[in-house]
DRENKOL-288321 format. One line per field, with one value per residue (C-alpha): residue number from 1; residue in one letter; x, z, y. Coordinates in steps of 0.05 Angstrom, whole numbers. Each point is the difference from the previous one (the first is absolute). Example, Ala and Ser with C-alpha at 12.3 -4.5 7.8 and 13.67 -1.06 7.14 Angstrom:
residues 2
pos	1:2
code	a:s
u	246:27
w	156:-13
v	-90:69
end
This chain:
residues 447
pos	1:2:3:4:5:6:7:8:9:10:11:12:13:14:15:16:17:18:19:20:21:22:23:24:25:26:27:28:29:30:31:32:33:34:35:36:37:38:39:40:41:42:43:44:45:46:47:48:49:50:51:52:53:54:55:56:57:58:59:60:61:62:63:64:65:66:67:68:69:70:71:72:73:74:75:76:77:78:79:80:81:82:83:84:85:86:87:88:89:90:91:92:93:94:95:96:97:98:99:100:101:102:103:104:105:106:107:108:109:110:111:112:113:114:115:116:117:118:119:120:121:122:123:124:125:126:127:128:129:130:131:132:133:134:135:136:137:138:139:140:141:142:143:144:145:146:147:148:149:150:151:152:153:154:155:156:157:158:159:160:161:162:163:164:165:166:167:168:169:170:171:172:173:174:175:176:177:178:179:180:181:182:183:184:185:186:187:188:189:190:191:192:193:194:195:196:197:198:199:200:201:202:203:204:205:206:207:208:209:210:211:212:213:214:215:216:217:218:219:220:221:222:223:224:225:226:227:228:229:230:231:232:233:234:235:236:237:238:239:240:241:242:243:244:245:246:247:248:249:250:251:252:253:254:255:256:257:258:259:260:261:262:263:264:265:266:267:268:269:270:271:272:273:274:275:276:277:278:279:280:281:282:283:284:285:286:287:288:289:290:291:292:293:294:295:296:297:298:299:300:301:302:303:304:305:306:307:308:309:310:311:312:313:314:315:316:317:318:319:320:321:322:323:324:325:326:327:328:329:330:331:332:333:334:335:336:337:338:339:340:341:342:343:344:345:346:347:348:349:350:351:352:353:354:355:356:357:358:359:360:361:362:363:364:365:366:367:368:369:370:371:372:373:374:375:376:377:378:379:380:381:382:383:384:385:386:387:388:389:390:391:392:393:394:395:396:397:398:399:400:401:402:403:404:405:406:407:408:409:410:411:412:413:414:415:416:417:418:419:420:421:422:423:424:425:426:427:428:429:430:431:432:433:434:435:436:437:438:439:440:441:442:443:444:445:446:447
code	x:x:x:x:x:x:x:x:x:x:x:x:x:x:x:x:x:x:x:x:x:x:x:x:x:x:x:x:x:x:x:x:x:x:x:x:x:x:x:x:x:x:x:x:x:x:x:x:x:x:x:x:x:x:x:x:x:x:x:x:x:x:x:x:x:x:x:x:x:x:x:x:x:x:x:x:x:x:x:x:x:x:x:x:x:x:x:x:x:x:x:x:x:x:x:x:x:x:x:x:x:x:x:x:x:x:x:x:x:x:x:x:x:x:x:x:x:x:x:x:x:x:x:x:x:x:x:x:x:x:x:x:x:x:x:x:x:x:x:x:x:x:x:x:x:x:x:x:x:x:x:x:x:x:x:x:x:x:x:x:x:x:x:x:x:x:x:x:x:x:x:x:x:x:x:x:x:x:x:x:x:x:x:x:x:x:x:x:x:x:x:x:x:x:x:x:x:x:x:x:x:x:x:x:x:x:x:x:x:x:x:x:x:x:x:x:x:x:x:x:x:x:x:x:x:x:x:x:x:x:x:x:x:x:x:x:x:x:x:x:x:x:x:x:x:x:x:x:x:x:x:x:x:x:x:x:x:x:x:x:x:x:x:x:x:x:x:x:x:x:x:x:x:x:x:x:x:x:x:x:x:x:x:x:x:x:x:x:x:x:x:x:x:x:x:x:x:x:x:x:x:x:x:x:x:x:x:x:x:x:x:x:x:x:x:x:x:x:x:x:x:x:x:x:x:x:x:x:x:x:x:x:x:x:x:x:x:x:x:x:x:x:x:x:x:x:x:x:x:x:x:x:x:x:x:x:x:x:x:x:x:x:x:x:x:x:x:x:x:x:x:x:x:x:x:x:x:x:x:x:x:x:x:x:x:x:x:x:x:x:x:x:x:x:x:x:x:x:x:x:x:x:x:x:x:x:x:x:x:x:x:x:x:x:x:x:x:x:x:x:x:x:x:x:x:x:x:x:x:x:x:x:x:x:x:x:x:x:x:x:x:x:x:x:x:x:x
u	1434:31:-30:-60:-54:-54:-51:34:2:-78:-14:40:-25:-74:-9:33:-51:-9:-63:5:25:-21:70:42:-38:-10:70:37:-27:6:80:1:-29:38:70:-8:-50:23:-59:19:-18:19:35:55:-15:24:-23:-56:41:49:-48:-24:79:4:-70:40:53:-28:-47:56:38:56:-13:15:82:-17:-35:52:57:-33:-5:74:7:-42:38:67:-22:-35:67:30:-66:-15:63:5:62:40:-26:50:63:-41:-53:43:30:-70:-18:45:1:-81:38:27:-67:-33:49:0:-87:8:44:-55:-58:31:38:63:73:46:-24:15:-38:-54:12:-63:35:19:-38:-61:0:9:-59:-48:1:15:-7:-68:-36:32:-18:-77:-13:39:-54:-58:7:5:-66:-24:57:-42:-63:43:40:-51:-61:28:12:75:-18:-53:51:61:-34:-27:80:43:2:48:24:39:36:25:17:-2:-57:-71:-55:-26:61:-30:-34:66:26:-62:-11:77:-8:-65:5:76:60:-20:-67:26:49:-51:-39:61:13:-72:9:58:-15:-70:34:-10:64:64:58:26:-66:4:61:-10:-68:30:62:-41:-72:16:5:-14:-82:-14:-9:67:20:-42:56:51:-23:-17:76:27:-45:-26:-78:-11:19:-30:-41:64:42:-55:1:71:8:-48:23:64:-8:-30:46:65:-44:-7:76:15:-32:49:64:29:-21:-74:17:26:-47:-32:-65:-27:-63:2:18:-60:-45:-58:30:-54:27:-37:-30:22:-67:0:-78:-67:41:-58:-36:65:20:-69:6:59:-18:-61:48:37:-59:-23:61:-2:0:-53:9:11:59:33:3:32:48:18:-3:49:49:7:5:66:20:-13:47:57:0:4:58:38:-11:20:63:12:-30:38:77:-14:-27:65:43:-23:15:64:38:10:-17:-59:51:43:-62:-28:64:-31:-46:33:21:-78:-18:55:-17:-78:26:-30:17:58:10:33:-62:-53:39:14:-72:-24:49:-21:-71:20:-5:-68:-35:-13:68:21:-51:30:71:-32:-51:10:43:-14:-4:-76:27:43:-43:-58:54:12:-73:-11:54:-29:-59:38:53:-47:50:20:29:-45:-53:-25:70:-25:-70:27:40:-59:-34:6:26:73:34:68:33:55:-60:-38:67:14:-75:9:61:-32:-70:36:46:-52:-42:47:9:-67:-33:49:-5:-71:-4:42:-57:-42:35:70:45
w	2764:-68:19:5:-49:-33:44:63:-34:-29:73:25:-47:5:67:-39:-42:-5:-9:-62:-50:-50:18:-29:-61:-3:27:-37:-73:15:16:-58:-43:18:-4:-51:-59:-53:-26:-57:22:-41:-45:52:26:67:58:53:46:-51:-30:72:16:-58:4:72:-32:-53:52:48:-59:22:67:-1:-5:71:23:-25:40:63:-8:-14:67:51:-35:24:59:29:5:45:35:16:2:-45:-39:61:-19:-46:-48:-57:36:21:-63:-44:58:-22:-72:13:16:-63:-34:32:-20:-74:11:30:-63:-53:30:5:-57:32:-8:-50:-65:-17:55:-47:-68:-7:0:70:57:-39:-26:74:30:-53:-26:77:49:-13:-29:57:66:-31:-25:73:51:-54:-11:75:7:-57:24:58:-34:-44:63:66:-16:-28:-70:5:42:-47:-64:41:17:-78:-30:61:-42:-50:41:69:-53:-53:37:79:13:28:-51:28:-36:-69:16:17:-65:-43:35:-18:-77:-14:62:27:41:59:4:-4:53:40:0:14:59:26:-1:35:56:11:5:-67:-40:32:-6:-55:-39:5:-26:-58:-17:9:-47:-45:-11:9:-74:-38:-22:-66:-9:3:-52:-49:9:-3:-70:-24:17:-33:-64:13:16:-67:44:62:16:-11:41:53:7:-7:53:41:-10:13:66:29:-24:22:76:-3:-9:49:53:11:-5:56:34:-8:16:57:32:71:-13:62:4:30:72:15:-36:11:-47:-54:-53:-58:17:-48:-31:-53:-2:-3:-22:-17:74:29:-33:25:63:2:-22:49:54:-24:-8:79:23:-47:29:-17:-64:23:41:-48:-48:43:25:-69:-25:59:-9:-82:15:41:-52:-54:57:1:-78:-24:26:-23:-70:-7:39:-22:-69:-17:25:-46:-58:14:5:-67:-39:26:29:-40:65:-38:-69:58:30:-67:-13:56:-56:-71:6:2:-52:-44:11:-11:-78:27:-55:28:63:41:-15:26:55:24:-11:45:63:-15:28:73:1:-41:-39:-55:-6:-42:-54:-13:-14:-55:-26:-77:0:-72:37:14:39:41:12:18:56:32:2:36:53:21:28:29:25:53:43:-2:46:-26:28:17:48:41:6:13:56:25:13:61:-39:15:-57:0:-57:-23:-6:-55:-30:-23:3:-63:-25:3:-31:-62:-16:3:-42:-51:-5:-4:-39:-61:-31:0:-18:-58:-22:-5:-30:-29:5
v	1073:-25:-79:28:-38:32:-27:22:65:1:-12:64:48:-26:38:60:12:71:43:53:-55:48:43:-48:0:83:14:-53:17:75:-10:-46:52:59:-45:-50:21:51:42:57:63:66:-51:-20:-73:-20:-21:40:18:33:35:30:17:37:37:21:16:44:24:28:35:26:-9:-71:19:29:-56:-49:53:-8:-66:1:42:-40:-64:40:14:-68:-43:45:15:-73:-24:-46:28:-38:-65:-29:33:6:40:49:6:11:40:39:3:11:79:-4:-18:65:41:-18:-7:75:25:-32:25:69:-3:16:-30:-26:-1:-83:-16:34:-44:-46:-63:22:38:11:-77:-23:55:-4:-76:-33:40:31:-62:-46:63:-5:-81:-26:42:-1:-81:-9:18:-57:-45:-6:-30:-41:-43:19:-50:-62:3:-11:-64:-19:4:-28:-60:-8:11:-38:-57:44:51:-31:-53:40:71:-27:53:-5:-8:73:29:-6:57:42:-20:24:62:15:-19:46:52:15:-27:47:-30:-72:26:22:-60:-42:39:6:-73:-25:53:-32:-65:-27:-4:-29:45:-41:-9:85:1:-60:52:65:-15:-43:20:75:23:58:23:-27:76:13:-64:34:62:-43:-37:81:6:-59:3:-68:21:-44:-61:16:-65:-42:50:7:-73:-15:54:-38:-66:11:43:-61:-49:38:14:-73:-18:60:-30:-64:43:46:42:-5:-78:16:55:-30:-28:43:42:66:13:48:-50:-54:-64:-9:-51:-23:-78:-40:-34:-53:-20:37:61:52:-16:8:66:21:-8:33:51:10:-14:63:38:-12:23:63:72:57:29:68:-32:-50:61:49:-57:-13:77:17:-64:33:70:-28:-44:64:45:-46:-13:68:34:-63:5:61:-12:-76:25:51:-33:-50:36:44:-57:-30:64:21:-55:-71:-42:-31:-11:-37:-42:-20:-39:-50:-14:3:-88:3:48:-25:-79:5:42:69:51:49:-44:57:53:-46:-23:68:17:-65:37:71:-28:-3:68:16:-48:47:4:-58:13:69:-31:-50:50:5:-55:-48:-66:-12:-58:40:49:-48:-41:74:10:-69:18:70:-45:-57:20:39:30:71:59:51:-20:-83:0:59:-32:-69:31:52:-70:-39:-61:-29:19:27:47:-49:-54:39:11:-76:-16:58:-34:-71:26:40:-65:-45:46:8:-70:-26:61:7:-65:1:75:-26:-48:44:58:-20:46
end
């Protein structure tokens, strides 16, 4: 279907003109709403669908911590239900660990156990700032997620941005949308998109993986915590666009190196092929069309949001008991063991050749990142190089990959990437990011 001109393709989707246009219109800008337009309310400015977790939130009071614990439980419990924990080594092994998660879940919610699981850079940090945001946004921005990629828009836009997109990162035009609902919503909802995509036949397994690894960053939310952290809110529009910038540059480098280069190009078994047409004239008509074509083939509402609302409470189920497990070995890891002292020296030629101040520090603050994000802020916090400080800050959004939390998602998805794959996709993503973010952060700063 790739040789397929625009005519060819104006004449198939003619006869798939659906009735109801008005649904792409009504469902689109209400998903576009609740995902991509910040609106201050109570003087906290985020996006709808935020604001709506958190009313949840609040609303449950301190029943959410049991909500988020049987979520923890049925997530436990479903591997060895359905089987899948047989699928592959690594399944049985976060099976696994997902016991470990419900245990520690069990001892916080019932305040029970050791008291360092207790210290708020640990068990609390992990329930409180991941667990319960991530267990309410993933099932809650299902439902949306639905209106947002159900009745065309995602065609619509991908056909509008292919001209950028498939050269520079090797991904469908319909992937812009992943990447902006990541930036202003969350990796789990990007992650969900991504998913709900290749599994309808959208996304190749490599374009998934290119997306998933590259597009999947943290909320702008949580970049406002990080600048709080590193005392750089006073430069936030350079840092938010640095940040930006250089996510998509490094994503763009990432995809020609191994392993994303080498992922198979292959949609999903279970799934009806559905690859972007290439179009090069009469652009708008043909994004159109597209998207009407989409729209015909659309389920009920009442369907496409239970569909979706079912595929995130599973995704919500196999995230949480991860974190805590995943979470908390690393946390524990960074503060009693020097592994990450160890890993950062894979970084200090790069810290040290692009005139970082104290080269060691910031390299071992770029590894301590594979385990939380937050993570390398804390090391530089306080730190008198604005410069420094500024770099760290730029690598806590690029470097994308952690264990406490976007590896467990990545992996609760049904995309075909392997453990040691985010490893050196994290190892590529933090060097390049080092390299391409400190002399500019330099520029801008000094030192």
């Amino acid at each position: 279907m790739s040789g397929t001109n625009n005519t060819e393709l104006d004449v198939q989707r003619t006869s798939a003109q659906p009735r109801g246009k008005w649904r792409f219109f009504v469902y689109s800008l209400i998903g576009v709403f609740m995902f991509f337009i910040p609106i201050t309310i109570g003087g906290k400015e985020t996006i709808p669908l935020d604001h709506l977790v958190g009313w949840i939130i609040a609303g449950l009071g301190d029943a959410v911590r049991f909500v988020a614990l049987a979520l923890i439980l049925a997530g436990t419990i479903y591997p060895f239900a359905s089987g899948r924990w047989r699928e592959s080594g690594i399944k049985k092994v976060f099976a696994f660990l997902n016991i470990i998660g419900l245990v520690v879940g069990t001892m916080l919610v019932f305040k029970a156990g050791p008291a360092l699981l207790f210290e708020p850079d640990l068990g609390p940090f992990l329930f409180d700032k991941l667990v319960i945001p991530v267990g309410m946004i993933v099932p809650v921005g299902a439902i949306f997620l639905a209106l947002l990629v159900g009745y065309g828009l995602m065609e619509f836009v991908g056909v509008l941005v292919q001209r950028v997109m498939r050269p520079i990162w090797r991904t469908p035009g319909r992937s812009a949308v992943d990447a902006v609902a990541s930036f202003v919503g969350s990796y789990s909802l990007g992650l969900l998109i991504t998913d709900r995509m290749y599994q309808s036949g959208r996304y190749t397994a490599r374009e998934s993986a290119i997306i998933a690894t590259g597009f999947s960053t943290v909320s702008v939310t949580f970049m406002v915590i990080v600048a709080k952290t590193l005392d750089i809110m006073h430069l936030w529009l350079p840092y938010f666009f640095l940040s930006f910038g250089v996510t998509f540059l490094v994503t763009a480098i990432c995809v020609r190196l191994p392993p994303l280069s080498r992922i198979k190009d292959d949609y999903y078994p279970q799934a009806v092929a559905s690859p972007e047409e290439k179009v090069t004239t009469r652009r708008l008509a043909t994004a159109w069309n597209e998207a009407m074509g989409t729209l015909a083939d659309a389920p009920s509402l009442g369907r496409n949001i239970w569909v979706n609302f079912r595929d995130g409470l599973l995704m919500a189920m196999a995230i949480l008991p991860s974190i805590l497990s995943v979470g908390l070995i690393g946390l524990l890891l960074v503060r009693f063991t020097p592994i990450f002292d160890w890993l950062g020296y894979i970084f200090v030629p790069i810290t040290w050749a692009v005139g970082l101040p104290d080269p060691v520090l910031a390299a071992k603050a770029s590894a301590v990142g594979i385990a939380e994000m937050f993570l390398p802020a804390t090391v530089v916090a306080g730190h008198e190089s604005e410069h420094l400080r500024l770099v760290i800050g730029v690598v806590c959004v690029s470097a994308i990959i952690f264990f406490s939390a976007v590896v467990p998602c990545i992996l609760a998805t049904r995309i075909p990437l392997k453990v040691w794959h985010l490893v050196v996709i994290w190892a590529q993503r933090v060097a390049l990011t080092l390299l391409i973010a400190s002399p500019v952060a330099f520029l801008m700063v000094g030192r």
